[in-house]
N, C-alpha and C positions, 0 to 999 in steps of 0.2 A: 186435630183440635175440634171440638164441638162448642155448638152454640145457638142458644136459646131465644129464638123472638116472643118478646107477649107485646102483641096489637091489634087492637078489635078492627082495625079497618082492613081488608085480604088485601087492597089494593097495594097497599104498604106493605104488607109482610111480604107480597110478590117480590119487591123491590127492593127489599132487604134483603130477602135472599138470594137475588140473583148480585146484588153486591158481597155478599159474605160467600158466597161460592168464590168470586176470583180471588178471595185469601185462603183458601181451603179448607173449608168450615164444613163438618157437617152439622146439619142446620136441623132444629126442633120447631114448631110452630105453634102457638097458640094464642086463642082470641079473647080471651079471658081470665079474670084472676083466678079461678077453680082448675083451670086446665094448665097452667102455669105451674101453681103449686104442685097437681099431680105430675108435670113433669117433670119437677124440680125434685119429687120424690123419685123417681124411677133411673132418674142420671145424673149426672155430673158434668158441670160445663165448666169451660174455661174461661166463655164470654153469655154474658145476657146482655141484649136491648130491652127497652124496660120502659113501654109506655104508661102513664100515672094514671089519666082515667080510662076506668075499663067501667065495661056494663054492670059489672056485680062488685066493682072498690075501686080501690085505690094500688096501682101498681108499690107506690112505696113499702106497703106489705109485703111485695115480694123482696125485696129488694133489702128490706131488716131481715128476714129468715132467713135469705142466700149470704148476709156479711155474718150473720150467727153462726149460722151451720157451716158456710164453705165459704170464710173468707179469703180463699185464695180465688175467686172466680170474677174477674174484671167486669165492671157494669158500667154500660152506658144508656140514661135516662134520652127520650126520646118523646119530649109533651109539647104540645103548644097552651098547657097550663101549669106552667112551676111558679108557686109563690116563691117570693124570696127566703121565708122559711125552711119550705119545701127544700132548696136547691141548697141553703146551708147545712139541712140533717144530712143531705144525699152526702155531702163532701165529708161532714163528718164522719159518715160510716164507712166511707172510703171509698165512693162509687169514682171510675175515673173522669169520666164528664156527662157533661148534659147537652142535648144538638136539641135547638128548641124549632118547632114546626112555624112555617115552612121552610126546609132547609134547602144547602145547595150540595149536589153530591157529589163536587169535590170538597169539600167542608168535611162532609159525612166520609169522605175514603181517605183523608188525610189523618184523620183519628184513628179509624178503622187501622188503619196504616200504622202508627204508634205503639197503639194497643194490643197489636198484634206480635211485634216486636218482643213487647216487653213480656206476652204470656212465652214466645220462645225461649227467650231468654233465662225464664224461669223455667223451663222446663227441658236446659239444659243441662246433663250431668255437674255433680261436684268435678270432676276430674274431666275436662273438655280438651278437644286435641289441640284448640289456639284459645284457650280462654280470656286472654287479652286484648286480640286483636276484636274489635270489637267493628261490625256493620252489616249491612246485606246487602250494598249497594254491586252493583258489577266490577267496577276496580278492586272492592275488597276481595271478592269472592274469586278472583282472578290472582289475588297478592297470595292470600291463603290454599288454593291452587299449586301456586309455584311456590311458596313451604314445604306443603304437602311432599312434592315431587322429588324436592333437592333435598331435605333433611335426611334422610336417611342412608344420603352416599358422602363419603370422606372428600369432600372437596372444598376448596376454597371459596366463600362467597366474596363478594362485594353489593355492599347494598348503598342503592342512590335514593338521594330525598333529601323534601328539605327539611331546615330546622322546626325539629316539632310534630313534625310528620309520623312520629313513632316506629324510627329504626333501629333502637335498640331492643324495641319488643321484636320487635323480626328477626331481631338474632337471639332471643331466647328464643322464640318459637322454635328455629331450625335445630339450636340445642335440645329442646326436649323431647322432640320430636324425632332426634337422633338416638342411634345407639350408644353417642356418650352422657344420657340422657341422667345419670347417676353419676357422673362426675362432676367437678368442677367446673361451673361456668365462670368465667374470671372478665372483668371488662376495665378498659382504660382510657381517657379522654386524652387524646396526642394532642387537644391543643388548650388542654386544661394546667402544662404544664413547662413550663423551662426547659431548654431542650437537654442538657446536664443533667437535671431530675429524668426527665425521662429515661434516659436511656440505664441510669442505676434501676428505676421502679422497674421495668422491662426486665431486662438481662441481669440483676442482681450486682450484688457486689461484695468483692472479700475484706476483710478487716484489715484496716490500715492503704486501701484502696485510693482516699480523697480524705483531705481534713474532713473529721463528724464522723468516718466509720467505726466504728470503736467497736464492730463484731463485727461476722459476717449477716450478710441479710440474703434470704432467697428473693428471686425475681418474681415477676406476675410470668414470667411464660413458663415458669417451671413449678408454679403453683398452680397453672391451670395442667398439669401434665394430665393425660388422660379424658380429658374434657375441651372446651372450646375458649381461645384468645377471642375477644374481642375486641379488636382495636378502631374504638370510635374517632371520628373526625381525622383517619388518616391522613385527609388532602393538607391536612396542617403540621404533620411529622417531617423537621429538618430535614434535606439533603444527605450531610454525612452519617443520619441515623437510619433513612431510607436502604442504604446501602449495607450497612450490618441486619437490619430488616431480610431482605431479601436475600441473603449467604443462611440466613435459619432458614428463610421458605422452601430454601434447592435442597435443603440439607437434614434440617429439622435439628441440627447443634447449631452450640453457642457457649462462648464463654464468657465468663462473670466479671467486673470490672475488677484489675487489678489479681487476676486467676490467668494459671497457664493450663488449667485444666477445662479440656474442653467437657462440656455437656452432651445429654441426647436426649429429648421430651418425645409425649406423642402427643401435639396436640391439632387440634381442627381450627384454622384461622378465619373469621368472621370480621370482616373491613366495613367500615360505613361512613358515609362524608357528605356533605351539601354540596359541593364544590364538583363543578365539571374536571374532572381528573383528563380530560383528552387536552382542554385550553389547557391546563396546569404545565402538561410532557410540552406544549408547544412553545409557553413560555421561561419551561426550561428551573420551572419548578417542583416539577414529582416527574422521578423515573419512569420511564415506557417500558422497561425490564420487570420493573417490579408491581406497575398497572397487572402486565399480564401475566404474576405469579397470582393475583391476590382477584383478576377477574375470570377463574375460572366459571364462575355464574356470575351474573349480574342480574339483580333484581330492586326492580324501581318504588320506590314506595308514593303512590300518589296524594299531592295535596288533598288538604279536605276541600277547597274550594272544588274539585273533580268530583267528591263523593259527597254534598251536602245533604241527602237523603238520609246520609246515614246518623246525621247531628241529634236527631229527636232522640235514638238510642245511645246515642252518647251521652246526653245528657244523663237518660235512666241511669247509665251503669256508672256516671262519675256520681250522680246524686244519690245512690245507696252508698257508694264508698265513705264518700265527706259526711252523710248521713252518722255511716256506723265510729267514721273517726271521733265525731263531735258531740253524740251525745243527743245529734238532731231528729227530730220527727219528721220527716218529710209524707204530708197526705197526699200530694197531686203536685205536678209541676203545670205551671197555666201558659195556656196556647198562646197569650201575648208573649212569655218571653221564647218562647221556641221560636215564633214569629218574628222576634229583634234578635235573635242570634242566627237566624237563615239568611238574613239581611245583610248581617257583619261580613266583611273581607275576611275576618279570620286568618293573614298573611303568617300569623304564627300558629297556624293551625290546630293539630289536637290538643297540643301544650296549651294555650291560649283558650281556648275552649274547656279544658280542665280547671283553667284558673281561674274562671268565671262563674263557673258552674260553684269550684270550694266557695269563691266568695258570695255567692246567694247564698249556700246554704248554713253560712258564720251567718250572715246576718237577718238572714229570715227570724220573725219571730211569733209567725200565723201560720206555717206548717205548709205555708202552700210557696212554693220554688219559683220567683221572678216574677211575685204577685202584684209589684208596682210597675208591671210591665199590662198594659193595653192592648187586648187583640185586635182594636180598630187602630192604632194608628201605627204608624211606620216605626223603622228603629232610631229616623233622625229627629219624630217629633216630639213635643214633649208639654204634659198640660200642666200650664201655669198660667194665673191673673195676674194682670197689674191691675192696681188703684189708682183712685185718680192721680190720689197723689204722689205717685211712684213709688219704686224699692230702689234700696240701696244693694244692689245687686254683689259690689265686692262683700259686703258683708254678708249674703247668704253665702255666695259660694264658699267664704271661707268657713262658714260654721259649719255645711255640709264638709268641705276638705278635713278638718280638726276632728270630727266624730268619726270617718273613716277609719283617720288616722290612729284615734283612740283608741278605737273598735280592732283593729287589725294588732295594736299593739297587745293590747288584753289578749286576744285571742293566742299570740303569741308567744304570753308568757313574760314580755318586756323584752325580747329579743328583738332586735332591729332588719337586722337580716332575713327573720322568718318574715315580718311584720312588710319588710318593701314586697319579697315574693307574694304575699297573697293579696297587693295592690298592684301587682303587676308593675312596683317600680324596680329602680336600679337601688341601691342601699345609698349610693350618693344623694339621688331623688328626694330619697324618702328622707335622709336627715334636713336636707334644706328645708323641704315641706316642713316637718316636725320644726326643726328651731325657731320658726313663723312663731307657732304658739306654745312651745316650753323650751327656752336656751338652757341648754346647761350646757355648762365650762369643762372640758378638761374630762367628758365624759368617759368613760371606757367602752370601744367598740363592741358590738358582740353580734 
């Protein structure tokens, strides 16, 4: 990565670049807007610092020629003179921030830090060998590590984490990072389901098997032949399904309900659960047989409360996603809400952090991501006046509650169920709420 300082004072350019050395920058220097330009002609960078007065103009001129010519090249404005003008064109043209003098340089490497991020990021291939897994943090690059390692040999995983945590991307990862990397990846939630459903969706069933069968139907283990099972949230798969479970793992056959013919797949079994699976064997609720068919690796996926470093890039990579879904412009996301989401406990981790992230970016309507967010104050505070003569406080909070509400429904389409998930309620939640301010009777769920 390369990158360009323009600042007339050497003192500072010293210190900027012995800070942009520890991101691994090679580093350009000049004191002037003439020496700037010429060496804005002679290379390409990925980053400029960009101070506005120079002895011979105004840095903003560089700073229009570099978003004309090479607006992929990230800019961070560095003055202790920016009119509010000034710092509105910057944002408009897309510069990432502004650090006004004198700063403090942890301020200054916690950007540096972001920005950094997000030029990687971009200058990762279309085709990345974990392009989901998303962080740089040491746990990630240690999770990613044991991917790496374990994908490419036929053995059983089991992955631990908690809810949210992103253990189903870890078992795509291991999948395409495998040799069955062109098959079938097939996944199933054991505790999304009836334990009768399950075990027909699983192992199939022949026609006339249970009242409803009125054909045959193939199962998910024999639709993943050739590729990888993934069966999520095992710690919640019944006892006597546990045990037909584990007669495929020794065996890799199975027969279909209501079939006397047995099967043969070849497939790669990928396990994943919140749930302490060791308390479970004690309590005499998951097999210790079939733990140790299905823990031939075990790999732990750590909360984000362990890797919050990595949050500022998560946000990037959920706010171009919800971005490209919606239709949305996002120019800059502001350090206040990075600052109130580094804060949050985040207990439902990267799920919960996605969900936040879509809902800024539905409701943004200035381009800039968690803009009523404050980088002075905390994430518990919140500025508001009272009058002398009071507010009627039930009444905002419900006209705030009702626009939410609106808000999320519209976005939704009038589905209800999409509308509680992108306010992070339960679909029960969310109709109470909603009947507050429009009942209707006898509605139809959806």
């Amino acid at each position: 990565m390369r990158a360009l300082i323009l600042e007339d004072e050497s003192s500072l350019r010293e210190i900027l670049s012995i800070i942009l050395s520890e991101f691994n920058y090679e580093i350009d220097e000049a004191g002037t807007l003439q020496e700037g330009i010429e060496k804005l002609e002679e290379n390409d960078y990925d980053l400029a610092l960009v101070d506005l007065r120079l002895p011979d103009g105004s840095g903003m001129e560089l700073v229009r020629r570099l978003k004309r010519e090479k607006p992929e090249t990230e800019v961070i404005i560095i003055t202790a003179f920016a009119s509010t003008e000034t710092v509105k064109e910057a944002f408009e043209l897309g510069v990432y921030d502004y650090v006004e003098k004198p700063f403090k340089l942890e301020d200054l490497k916690l950007i540096l830090r972001n920005v950094t991020d997000k030029i990687e990021l971009k200058k990762r291939p279309v085709e990345t060998e974990i392009p989901e897994i998303v962080g740089r943090s040491k746990p990630i690059e240690k999770l990613k590590e044991t991917i790496r390692k374990v994908a490419p040999y036929d053995v059983n995983v089991l992955i631990l984490g908690e809810s949210g945590s992103g253990k189903e991307l870890v078992a795509k990862a291991i999948h395409h990072l495998s040799p069955r990397k062109n098959r079938p990846f097939v996944a199933i939630n054991c505790a999304a389901l009836p334990p009768e459903l399950l075990e027909s969706e699983l192992f199939g069933y022949r026609k006339g098997a249970f009242t409803g069968a009125v054909s045959d139907k193939k199962g998910l283990i024999e639709k993943a032949n050739g590729g990888t099972l993934f069966l999520d949230e095992i710690g919640d798969m019944p006892l006597p399904l546990q045990a037909k479970l584990l007669r495929f793992l020794e065996t890799r056959k199975f027969i279909p309900l209501g079939s006397t013919e047995e099967r043969e797949v070849d497939v790669r079994v990928v396990a994943a659960t919140n749930r302490n699976l060791k308390e479970e064997i004690k309590k005499g609720r998951f097999r210790e047989d079939l733990y140790y068919r299905l823990a031939t690796i075990v790999i732990e996926v750590p909360p984000l409360r362990e890797r919050k470093e990595d949050i500022p890039l998560l946000v990037e990579f959920f706010a171009r996603e919800f971005s490209k879904k919606y239709g949305k412009e996002i120019k800059r996301i502001s350090k206040g809400f990075i600052d109130y989401l580094m804060g949050l406990p985040l207990e439902g981790n990267v799920r919960e952090l996605r969900n936040i992230v879509e809902r800024e970016v539905i409701l943004t309507e200035d381009g800039i991501l968690g803009s009523g967010y404050s980088a002075e104050k905390k994430h518990d505070e919140c500025d508001v006046k009272i009058p002398e003569e009071g507010v009627n406080l039930k009444e905002i909070l419900a006209e705030v509650e009702k626009r939410y509400l609106q808000k999320a429904l519209e976005v939704a389409g009038g589905k209800k169920t999409k509308a509680a998930e992108l306010l992070g309620l339960t679909l029960r939640e969310f109709r109470y709420r909603w009947s507050k301010y429009s009942p209707e009777k006898g509605e139809q769920e959806n």
